[in-house]
C-alpha positions as CSV (number, residue, x, y, z in Angstrom):
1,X,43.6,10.9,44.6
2,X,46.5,12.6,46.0
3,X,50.2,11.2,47.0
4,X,50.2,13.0,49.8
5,X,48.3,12.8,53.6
6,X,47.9,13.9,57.0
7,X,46.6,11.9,59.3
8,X,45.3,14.2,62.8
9,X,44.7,12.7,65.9
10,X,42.4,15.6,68.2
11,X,42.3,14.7,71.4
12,X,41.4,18.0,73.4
13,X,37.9,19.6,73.9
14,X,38.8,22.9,74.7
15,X,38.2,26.4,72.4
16,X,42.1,26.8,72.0
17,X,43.0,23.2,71.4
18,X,40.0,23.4,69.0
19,X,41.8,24.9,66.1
20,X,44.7,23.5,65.2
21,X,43.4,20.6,64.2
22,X,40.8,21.9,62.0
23,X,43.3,25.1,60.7
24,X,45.9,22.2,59.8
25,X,43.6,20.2,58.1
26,X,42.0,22.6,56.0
27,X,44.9,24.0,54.8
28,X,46.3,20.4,54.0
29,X,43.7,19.8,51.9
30,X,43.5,23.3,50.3
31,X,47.3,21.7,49.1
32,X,46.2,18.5,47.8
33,X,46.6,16.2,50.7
34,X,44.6,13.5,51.7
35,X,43.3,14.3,55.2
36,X,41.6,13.2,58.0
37,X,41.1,14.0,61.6
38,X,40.7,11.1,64.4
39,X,38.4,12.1,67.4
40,X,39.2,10.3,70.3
41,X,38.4,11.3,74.3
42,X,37.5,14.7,74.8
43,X,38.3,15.8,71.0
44,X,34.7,14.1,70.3
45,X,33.6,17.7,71.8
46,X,34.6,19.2,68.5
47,X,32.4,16.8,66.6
48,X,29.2,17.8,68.4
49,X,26.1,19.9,67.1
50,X,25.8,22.1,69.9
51,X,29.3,23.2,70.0
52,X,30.0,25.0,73.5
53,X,33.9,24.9,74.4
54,X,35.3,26.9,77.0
55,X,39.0,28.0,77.8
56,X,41.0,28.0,80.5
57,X,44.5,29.7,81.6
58,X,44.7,26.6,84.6
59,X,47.6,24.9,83.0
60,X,48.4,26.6,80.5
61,X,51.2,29.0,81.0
62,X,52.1,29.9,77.7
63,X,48.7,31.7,77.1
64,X,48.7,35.3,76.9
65,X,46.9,37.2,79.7
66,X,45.5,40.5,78.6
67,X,46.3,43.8,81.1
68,X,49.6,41.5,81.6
69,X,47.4,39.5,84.4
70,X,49.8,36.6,83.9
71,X,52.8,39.2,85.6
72,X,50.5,40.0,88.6
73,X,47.2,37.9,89.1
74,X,48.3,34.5,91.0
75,X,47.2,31.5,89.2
76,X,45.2,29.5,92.0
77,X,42.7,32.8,91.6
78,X,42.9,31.8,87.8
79,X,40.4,29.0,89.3
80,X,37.8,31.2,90.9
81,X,34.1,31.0,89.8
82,X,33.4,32.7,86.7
83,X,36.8,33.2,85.4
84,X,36.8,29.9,82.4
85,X,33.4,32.1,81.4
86,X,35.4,35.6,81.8
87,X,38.4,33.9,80.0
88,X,36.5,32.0,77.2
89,X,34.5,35.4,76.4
90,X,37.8,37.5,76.2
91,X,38.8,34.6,73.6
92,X,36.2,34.4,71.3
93,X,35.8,38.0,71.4
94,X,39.3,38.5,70.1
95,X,38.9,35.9,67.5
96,X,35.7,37.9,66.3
97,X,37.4,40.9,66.3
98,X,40.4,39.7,64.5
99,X,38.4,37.9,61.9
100,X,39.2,33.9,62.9
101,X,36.8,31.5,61.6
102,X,34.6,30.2,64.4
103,X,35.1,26.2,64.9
104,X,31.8,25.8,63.2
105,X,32.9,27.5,60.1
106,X,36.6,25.4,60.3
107,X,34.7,22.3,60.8
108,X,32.9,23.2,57.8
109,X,35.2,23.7,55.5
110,X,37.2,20.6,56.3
111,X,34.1,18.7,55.6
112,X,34.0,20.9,51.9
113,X,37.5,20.0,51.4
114,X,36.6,16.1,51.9
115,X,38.9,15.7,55.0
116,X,37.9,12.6,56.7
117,X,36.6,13.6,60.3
118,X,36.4,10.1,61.7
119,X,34.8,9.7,65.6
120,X,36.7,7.4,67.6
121,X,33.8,4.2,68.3
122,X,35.2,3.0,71.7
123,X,35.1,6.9,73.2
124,X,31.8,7.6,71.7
125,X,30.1,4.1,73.5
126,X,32.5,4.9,76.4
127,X,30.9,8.7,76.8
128,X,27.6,7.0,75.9
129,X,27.1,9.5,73.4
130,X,24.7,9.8,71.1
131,X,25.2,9.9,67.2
132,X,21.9,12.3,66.8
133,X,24.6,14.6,69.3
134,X,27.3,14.6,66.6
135,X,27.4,16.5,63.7
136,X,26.3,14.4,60.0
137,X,28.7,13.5,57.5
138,X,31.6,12.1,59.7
139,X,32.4,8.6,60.2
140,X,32.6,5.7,63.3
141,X,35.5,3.9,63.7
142,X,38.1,2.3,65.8
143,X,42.2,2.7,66.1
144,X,42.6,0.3,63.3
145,X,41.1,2.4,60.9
146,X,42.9,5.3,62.0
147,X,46.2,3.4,61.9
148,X,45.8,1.9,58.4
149,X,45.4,5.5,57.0
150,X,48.3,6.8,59.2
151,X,50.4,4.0,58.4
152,X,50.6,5.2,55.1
153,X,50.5,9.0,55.5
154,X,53.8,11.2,54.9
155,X,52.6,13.6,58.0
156,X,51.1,12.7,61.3
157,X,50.3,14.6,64.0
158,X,49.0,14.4,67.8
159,X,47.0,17.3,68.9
């Protein structure tokens, strides 16, 4: 066992919030630290089988806008029908193109570096999820858990 950990709380279900928390914990572990990731609210989306997450520019202004759209195309059109699809296929292509693991292929190497994905139990009954809608090999638990690990971990962070 290591000295040092990372404790991750992931709380957003989106393709972009998706992979810092995976990218950050495989690459703690790949240095020896003892890792794990908390899933609470919509961050449960990242624990699921069928893994579909979308992005959005809504709200986030600090996302780059290809043919500089974010100079000239208003933002309340951002919001029109078909744009999260238009704007969530412009993503992942990039990411293909650039050679970025998919989310998938993150998740799984956390779980081959033994980082700790742990499913928040009160979110999961709250959501009425299902567990056969969650990926195997993570565990259920509460805050406590996720504090008593934290409590003791040199990094934590809120994503």
């Amino acid at each position: 066992m290591t000295d040092k950990k990372l404790a991750i709380i992931a709380t957003k279900g989106t393709l972009d919030w998706a992979y810092p928390p995976f990218i950050l914990a495989s690459t703690a572990a790949a240095l020896g630290y003892d890792t794990q990731i908390f899933f609470t609210f919509y961050g449960l989306q990242l624990l699921k089988k069928d893994v579909s997450l979308k992005v959005t520019s809504l709200g986030n202004p600090g996302m780059p806008m290809p043919m500089a759209m974010d100079k000239w195309f208003p933002v309340s059109l951002q919001a029109l029908p078909g744009m999260e699809s238009m704007m969530t296929a412009m993503m992942k292509s990039k990411m293909k193109k650039k050679g970025v693991p998919s989310i998938e292929e993150l998740r799984g190497m956390c779980l081959e570096s033994d980082v700790k994905l742990i499913a928040c139990q009160m979110t999961v009954d709250l959501f009425d999820m299902k567990t056969e809608q969650l990926i195997d090999d993570i565990d259920y638990a509460g805050a406590t858990t996720f504090f008593e690990f934290a409590g003791e971990s040199d990094v934590n962070l809120f994503i």
